[in-house]
GURODREN-744371 format. One record per residue (C-alpha): x, y, z; residue in one letter. Coordinates in nm, 2 decimals, padded with zeros to 4 digits. Layout:
BEGIN
x=X y=Y z=Z r=a .
...
***
This chain:
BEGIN
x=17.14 y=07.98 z=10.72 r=x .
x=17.43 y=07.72 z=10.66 r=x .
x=17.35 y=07.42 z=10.54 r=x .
x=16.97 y=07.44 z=10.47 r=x .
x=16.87 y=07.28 z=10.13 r=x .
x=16.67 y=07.52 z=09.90 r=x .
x=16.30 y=07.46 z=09.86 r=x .
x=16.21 y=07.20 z=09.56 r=x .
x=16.06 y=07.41 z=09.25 r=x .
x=15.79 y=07.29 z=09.10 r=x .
x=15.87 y=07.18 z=08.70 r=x .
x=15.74 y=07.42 z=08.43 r=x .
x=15.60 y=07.23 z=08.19 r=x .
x=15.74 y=07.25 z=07.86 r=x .
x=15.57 y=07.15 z=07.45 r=x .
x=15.30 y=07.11 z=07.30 r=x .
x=14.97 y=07.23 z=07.48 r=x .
x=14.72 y=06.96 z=07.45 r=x .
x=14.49 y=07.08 z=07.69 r=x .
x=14.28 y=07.25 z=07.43 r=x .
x=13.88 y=07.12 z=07.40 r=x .
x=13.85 y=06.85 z=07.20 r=x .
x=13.50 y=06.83 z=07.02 r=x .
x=13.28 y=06.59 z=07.19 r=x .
x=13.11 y=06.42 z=06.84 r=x .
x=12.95 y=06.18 z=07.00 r=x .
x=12.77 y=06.41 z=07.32 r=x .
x=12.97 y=06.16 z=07.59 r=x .
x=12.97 y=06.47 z=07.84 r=x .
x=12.71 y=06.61 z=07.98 r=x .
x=12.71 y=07.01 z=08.06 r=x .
x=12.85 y=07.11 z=08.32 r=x .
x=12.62 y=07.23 z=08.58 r=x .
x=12.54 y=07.64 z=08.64 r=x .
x=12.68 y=07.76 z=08.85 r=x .
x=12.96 y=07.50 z=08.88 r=x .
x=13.06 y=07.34 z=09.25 r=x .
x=13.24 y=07.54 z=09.45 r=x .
x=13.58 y=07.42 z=09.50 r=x .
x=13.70 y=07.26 z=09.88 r=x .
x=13.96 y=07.42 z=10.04 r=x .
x=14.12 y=07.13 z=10.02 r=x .
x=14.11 y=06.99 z=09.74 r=x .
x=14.42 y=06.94 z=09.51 r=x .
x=14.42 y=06.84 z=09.12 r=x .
x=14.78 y=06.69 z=09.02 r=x .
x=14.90 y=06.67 z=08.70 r=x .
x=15.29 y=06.54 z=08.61 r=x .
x=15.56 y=06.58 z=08.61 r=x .
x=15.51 y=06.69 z=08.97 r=x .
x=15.47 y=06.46 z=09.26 r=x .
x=15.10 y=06.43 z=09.33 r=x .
x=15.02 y=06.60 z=09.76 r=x .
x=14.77 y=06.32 z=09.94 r=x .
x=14.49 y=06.39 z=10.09 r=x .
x=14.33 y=06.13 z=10.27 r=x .
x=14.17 y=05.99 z=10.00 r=x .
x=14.19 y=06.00 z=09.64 r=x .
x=14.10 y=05.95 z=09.26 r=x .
x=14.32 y=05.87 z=08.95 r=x .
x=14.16 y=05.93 z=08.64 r=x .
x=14.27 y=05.68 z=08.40 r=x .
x=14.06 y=05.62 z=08.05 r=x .
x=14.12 y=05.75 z=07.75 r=x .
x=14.37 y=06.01 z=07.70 r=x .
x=14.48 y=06.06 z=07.29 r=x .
x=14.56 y=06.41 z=07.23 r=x .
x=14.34 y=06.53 z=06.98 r=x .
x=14.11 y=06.23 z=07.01 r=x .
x=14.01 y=06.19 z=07.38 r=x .
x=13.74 y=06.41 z=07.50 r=x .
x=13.85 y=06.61 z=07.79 r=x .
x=13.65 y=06.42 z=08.06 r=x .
x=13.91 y=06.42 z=08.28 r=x .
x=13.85 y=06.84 z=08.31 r=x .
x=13.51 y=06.77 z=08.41 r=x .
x=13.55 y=06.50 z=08.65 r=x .
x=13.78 y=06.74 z=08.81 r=x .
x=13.51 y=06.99 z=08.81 r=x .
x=13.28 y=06.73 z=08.97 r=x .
x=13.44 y=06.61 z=09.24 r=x .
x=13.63 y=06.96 z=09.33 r=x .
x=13.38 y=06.97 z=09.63 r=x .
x=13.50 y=06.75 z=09.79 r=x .
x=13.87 y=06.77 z=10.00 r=x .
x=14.01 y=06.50 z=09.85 r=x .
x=14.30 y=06.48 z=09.59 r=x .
x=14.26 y=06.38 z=09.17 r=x .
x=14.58 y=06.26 z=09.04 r=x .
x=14.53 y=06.38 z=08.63 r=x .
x=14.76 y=06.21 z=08.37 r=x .
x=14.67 y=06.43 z=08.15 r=x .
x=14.93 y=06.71 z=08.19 r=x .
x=14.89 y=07.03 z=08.00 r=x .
x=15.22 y=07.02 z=07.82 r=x .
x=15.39 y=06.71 z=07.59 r=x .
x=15.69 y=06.73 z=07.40 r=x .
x=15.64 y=06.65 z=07.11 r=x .
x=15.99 y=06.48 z=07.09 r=x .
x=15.93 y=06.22 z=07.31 r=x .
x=15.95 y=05.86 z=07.26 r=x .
x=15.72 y=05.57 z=07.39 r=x .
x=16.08 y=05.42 z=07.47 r=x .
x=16.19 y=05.30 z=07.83 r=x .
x=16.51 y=05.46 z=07.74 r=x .
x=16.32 y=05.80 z=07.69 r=x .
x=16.37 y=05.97 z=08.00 r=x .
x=16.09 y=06.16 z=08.02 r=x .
x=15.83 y=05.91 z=07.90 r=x .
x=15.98 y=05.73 z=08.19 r=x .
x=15.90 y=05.99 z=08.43 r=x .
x=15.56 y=06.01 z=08.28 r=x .
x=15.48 y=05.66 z=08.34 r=x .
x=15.61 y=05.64 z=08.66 r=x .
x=15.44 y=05.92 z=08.76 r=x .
x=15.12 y=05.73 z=08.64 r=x .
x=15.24 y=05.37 z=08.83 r=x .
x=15.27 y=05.54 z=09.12 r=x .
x=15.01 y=05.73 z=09.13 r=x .
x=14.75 y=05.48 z=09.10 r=x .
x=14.94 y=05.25 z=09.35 r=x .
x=14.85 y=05.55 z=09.63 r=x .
x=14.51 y=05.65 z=09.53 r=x .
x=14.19 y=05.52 z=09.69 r=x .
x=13.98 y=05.49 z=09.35 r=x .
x=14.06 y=05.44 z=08.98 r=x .
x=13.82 y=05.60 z=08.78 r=x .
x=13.81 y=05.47 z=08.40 r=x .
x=13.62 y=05.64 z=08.16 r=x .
x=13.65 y=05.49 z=07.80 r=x .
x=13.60 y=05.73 z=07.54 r=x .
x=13.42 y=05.52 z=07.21 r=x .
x=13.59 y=05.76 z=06.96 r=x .
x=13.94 y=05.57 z=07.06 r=x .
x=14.12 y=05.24 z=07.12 r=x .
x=14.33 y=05.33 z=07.50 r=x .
x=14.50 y=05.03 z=07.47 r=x .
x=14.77 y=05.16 z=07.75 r=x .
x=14.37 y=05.21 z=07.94 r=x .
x=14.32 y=04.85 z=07.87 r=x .
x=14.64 y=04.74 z=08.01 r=x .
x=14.58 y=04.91 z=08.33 r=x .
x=14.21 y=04.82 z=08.36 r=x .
x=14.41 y=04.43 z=08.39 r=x .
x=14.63 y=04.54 z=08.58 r=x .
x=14.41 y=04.69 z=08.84 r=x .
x=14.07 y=04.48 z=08.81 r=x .
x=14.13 y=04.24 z=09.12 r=x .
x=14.20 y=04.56 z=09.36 r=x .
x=13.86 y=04.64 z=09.48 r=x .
x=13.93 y=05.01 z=09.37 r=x .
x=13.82 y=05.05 z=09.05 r=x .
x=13.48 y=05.16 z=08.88 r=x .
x=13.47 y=05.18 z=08.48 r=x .
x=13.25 y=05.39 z=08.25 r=x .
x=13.22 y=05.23 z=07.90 r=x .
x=12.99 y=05.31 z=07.65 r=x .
x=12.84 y=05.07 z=07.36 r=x .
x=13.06 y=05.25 z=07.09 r=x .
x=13.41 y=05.13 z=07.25 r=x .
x=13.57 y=04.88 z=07.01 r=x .
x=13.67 y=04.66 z=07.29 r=x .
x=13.35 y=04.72 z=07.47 r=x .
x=13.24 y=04.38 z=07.52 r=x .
x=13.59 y=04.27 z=07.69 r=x .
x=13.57 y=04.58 z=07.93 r=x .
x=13.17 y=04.50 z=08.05 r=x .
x=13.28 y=04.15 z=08.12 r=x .
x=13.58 y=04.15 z=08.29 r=x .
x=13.40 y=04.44 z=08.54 r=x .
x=13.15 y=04.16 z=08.57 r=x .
x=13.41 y=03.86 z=08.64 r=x .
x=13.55 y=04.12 z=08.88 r=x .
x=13.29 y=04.27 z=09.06 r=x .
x=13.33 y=04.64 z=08.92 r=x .
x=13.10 y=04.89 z=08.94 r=x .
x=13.00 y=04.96 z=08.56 r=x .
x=12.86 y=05.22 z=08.38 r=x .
x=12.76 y=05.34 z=08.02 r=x .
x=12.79 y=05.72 z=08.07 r=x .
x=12.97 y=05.97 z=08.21 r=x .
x=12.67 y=06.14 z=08.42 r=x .
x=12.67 y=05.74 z=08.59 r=x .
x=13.01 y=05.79 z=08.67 r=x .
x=13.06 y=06.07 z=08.91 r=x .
x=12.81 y=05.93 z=09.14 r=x .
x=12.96 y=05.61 z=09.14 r=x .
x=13.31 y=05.73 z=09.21 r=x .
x=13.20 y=05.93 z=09.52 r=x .
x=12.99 y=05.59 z=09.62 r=x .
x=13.32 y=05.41 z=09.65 r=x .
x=13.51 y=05.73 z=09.84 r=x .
x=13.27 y=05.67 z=10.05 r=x .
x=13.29 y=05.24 z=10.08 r=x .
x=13.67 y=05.32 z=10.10 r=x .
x=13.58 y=05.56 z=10.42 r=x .
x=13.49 y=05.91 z=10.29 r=x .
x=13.28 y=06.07 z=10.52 r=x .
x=13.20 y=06.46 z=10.51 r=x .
x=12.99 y=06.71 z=10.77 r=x .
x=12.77 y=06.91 z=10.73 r=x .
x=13.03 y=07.16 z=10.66 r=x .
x=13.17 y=06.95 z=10.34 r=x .
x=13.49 y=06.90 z=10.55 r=x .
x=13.60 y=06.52 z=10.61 r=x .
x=13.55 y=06.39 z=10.93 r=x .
x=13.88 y=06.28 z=11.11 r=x .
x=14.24 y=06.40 z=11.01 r=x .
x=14.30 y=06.44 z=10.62 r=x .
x=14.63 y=06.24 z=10.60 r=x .
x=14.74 y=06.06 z=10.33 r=x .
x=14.83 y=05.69 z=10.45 r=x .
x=15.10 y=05.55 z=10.20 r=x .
x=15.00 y=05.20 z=10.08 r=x .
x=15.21 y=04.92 z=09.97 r=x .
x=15.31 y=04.82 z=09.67 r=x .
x=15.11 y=04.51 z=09.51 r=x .
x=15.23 y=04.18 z=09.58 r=x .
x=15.33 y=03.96 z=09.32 r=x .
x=15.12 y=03.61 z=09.31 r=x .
x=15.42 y=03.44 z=09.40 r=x .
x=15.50 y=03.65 z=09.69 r=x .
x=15.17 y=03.62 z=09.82 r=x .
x=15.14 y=03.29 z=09.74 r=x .
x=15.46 y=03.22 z=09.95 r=x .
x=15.31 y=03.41 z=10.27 r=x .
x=15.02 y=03.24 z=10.24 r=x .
x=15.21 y=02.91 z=10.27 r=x .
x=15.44 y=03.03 z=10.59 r=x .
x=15.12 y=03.11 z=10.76 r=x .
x=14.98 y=02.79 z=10.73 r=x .
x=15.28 y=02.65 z=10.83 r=x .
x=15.28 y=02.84 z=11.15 r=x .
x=14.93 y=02.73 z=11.19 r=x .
x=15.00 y=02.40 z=11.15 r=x .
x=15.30 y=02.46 z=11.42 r=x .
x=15.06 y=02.63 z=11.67 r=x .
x=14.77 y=02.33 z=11.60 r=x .
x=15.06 y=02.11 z=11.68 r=x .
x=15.15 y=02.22 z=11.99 r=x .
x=14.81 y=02.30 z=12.05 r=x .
x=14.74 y=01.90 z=12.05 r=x .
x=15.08 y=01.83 z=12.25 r=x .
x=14.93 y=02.04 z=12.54 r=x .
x=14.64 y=01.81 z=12.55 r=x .
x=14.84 y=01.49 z=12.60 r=x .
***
């Protein structure tokens, strides 16, 4: 037909595999249960460089990530939540050039980290899991960024080196905290649920499964702005309010 735009391909990933098991020293992960959960028909696991599909709601797992380092706990909270029909937005892709620079300029670091910015501006929870073998300062810098959102919950265990800073700022913030992984799931699929998750007795959700695209944050001084037009309108409206009663 003329005029119709071929379909999108998906990228092939290309480099380095660094999906390969990285030995869990210090026993962070539990087994996996037997048999494992059987997958939803719904449910999607993203990894870049492809755009992450929605479902309703959503996980990012963000935490630790060093190849050859990290365990990989992001494989098993995959496995753990796969029951559910929800979506897990991975960072962790299969593939990494081994070429690539932690540059802006680098093009596809870029696309890497603004696959990851994006991604956990459109998910409903950010799931940090903070693996005591390694530093994750990148983790570190988006536990800031993202620990006044009301959509985070952390796992950190007593090893981290910066495990003290991570406890207390979930506890200025009100995050739900853990110290191990087998604490974690449950707590993720506590807040899919405070977010609005609910599933029948099928394990289907209840309503329509559609992805609701969500703002970008606001800056302080944007919101700080908005905040003082409405109170200027209020201030209007009280005015006029007092007129009437003349």
């Amino acid at each position: 037909m003329r005029g119709k735009k071929p379909e999108p391909e998906n990228k092939v990933p290309q480099g380095v595999d660094i999906d390969q098991d990285v030995e869990d020293v210090k026993n962070q992960l539990p087994p996996l249960p037997s048999p494992r959960p059987t997958p939803h028909k719904d449910f999607l696991h993203c990894v870049p460089p492809n755009a992450p599909t929605y479902r309703k709601f959503s996980v990012f797992t963000a935490g630790s990530i060093e190849m050859g380092s990290a365990v990989q706990w992001q494989k098993h909270m995959v496995t753990m939540l796969s029951h559910l029909p929800i979506t897990v937005c991975n960072p962790r892709r299969g593939h990494w050039n081994p070429h690539i620079t932690p540059q802006a300029r680098d093009k596809d670091f870029k696309e890497q980290v603004e696959w990851e910015l994006s991604a956990l501006e459109q998910v409903d929870v950010i799931c940090f899991f903070f693996d005591v073998t390694t530093k994750s300062p990148v983790s570190l810098l988006e536990l800031g960024l993202w620990a006044g959102s009301g959509k985070v919950v952390v796992c950190c265990g007593d090893g981290y080196w910066k495990g003290g800073n991570v406890e207390l700022t979930c506890e200025r913030y009100d995050i739900p905290f853990v110290k191990s992984f087998a604490e974690l799931v449950p707590a993720v699929e506590k807040m899919l649920v405070e977010k609005g998750m609910a599933i029948d007795a099928k394990g289907d959700l209840v309503g329509e499964n559609v992805h609701v695209e969500k703002e970008k944050p606001k800056k302080k001084a944007q919101l700080e702005a908005e905040k003082e037009d409405l109170q200027k309108r209020i201030d209007a409206l009280q005015a006029q309010l007092a007129e009437s009663k003349l």
